[in-house]
C-alpha positions as CSV (number, residue, x, y, z in Angstrom):
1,X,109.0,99.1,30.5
2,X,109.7,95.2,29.7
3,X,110.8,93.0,32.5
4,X,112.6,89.9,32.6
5,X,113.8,87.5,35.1
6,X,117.2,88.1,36.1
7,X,118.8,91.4,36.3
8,X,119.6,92.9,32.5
9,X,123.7,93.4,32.4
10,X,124.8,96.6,30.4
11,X,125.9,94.6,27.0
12,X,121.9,93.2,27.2
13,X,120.9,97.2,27.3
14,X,122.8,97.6,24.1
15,X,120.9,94.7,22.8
16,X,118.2,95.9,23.2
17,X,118.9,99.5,22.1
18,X,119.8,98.6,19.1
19,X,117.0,97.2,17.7
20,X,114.7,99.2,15.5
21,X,112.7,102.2,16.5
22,X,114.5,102.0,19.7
23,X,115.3,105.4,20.9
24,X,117.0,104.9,24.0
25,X,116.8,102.4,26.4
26,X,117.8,102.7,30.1
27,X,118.1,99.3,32.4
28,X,117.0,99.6,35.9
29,X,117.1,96.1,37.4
30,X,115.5,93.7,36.3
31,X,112.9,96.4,34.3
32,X,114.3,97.7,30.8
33,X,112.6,101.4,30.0
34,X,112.4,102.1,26.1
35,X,111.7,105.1,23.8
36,X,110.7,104.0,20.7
37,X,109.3,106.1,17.7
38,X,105.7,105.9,16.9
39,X,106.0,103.8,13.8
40,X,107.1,100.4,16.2
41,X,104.4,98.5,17.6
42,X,104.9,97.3,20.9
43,X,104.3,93.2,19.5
44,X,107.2,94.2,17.2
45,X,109.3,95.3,20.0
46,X,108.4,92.2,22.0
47,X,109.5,89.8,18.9
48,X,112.7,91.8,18.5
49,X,113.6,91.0,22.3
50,X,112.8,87.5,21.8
51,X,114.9,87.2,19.2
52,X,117.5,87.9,21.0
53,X,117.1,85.6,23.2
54,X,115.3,87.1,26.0
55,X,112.1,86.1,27.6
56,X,110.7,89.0,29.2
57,X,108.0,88.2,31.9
58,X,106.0,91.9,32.0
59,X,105.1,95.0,29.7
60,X,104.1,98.0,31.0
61,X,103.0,101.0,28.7
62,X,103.4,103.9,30.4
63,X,103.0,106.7,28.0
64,X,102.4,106.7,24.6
65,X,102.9,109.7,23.0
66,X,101.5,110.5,18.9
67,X,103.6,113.5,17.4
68,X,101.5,114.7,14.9
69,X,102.9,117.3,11.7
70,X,101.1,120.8,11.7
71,X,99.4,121.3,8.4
């Protein structure tokens, strides 16, 4: 999850889901959850945000799940 200051507004959200290797996101809050592929680093995510013109104040990984191909 990425938290900011102020609470995220739903046209933020969309931000945010639309940047690459974004998933989904869900706001909650001041706390925005993401799924993002594996390929996306979580410093990539982090510049994306600021790009946008956020400042987010706290990450939190909770799971990271690797999906690996059978061979």
């Amino acid at each position: 999850s990425v938290e900011f200051e102020d609470e995220i507004s739903k046209e933020v959200e969309r931000d945010i889901s639309s940047i690459r290797g974004v998933i989904r996101s869900v706001s909650l809050g001041k706390k925005v959850y993401l799924d993002t592929v594996a390929e996306i680093t979580t410093t990539e995510i982090l510049e994306e945000i600021r790009k946008l013109g956020l400042k987010p104040v706290n990450l939190e990984i909770i799971a990271e799940q690797k999906h690996l191909g059978s061979s």
